[in-house]
C-alpha positions as CSV (number, residue, x, y, z in Angstrom):
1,X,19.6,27.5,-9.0
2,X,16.2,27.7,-10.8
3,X,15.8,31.6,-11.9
4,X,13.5,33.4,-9.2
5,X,10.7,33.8,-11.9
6,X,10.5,30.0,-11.4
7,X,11.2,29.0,-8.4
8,X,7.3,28.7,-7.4
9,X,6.3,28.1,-10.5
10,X,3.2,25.1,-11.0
11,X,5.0,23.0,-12.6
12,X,3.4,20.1,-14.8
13,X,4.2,16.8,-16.0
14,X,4.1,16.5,-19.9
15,X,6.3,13.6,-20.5
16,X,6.7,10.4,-18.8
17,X,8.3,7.4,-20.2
18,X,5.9,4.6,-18.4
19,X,3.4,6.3,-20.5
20,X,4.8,8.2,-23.3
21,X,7.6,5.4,-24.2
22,X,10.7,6.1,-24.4
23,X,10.5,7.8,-28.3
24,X,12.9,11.4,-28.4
25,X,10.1,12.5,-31.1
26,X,7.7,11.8,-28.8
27,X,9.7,13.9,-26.2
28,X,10.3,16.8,-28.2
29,X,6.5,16.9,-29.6
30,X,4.9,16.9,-25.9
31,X,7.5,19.6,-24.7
32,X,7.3,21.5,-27.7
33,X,5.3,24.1,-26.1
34,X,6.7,24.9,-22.4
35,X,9.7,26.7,-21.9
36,X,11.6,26.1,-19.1
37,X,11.7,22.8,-18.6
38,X,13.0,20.4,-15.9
39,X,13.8,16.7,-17.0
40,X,14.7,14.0,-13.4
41,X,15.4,10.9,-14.2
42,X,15.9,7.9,-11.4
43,X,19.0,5.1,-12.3
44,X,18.3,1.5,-10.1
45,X,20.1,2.8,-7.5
46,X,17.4,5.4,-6.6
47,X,19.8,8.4,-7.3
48,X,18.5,11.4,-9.6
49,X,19.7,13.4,-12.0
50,X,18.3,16.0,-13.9
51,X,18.5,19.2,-16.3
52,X,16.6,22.7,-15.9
53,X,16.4,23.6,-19.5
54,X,15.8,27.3,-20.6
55,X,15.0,27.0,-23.8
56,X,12.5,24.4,-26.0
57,X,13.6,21.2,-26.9
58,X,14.4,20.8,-30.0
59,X,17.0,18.0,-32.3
60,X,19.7,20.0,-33.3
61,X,23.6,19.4,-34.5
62,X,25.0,21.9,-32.1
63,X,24.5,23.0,-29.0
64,X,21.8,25.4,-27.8
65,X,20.7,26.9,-24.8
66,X,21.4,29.8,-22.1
67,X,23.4,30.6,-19.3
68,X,20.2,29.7,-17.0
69,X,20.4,25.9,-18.2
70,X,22.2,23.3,-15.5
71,X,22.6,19.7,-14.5
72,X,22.1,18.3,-11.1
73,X,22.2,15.3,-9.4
74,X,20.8,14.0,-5.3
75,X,19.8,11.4,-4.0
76,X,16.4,10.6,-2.5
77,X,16.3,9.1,1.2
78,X,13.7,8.1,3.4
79,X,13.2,9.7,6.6
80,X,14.1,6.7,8.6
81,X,17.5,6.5,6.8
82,X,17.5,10.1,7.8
83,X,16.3,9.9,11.6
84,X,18.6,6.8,11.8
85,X,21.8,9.0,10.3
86,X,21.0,11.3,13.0
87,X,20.7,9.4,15.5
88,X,24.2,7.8,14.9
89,X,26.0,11.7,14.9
90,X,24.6,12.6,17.8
């Protein structure tokens, strides 16, 4: 879970590949100045993924980070998926 300082936090895009490219450089240089960060990321299948990282990115050799950071994964649905699974438990 995203610390409590966070959790209503404003948060703002900085990077997105459709208009940043796909470039780690260009990653780290438009991140270089928040801290945290959340990354999501959607595969073809419409599932996401994700990390909330609690530290600046940065290229390193070894790993780096905090206790705070995590991965996590869901998957999006619509609501008539949702009204529709509903209707079948009931």
């Amino acid at each position: 879970m995203v610390p409590d300082i966070y959790q209503y936090k404003m948060w703002e895009l900085v990077f997105d590949i459709a208009h940043d490219g796909v470039s780690f450089d260009t990653f780290f240089y438009k991140t270089r100045n928040y801290n945290p960060t959340i990354v999501l990321i959607e595969d073809n299948k419409g599932s996401v993924f994700g990390i909330y990282a609690s530290q600046v990115w940065m290229e390193s050799k070894n790993f780096y980070g905090t206790g705070e950071t995590f991965i996590f994964s869901f998957k999006v649905i619509s609501l008539l998926t949702l009204e529709h699974q509903i209707c079948e438990s009931v």
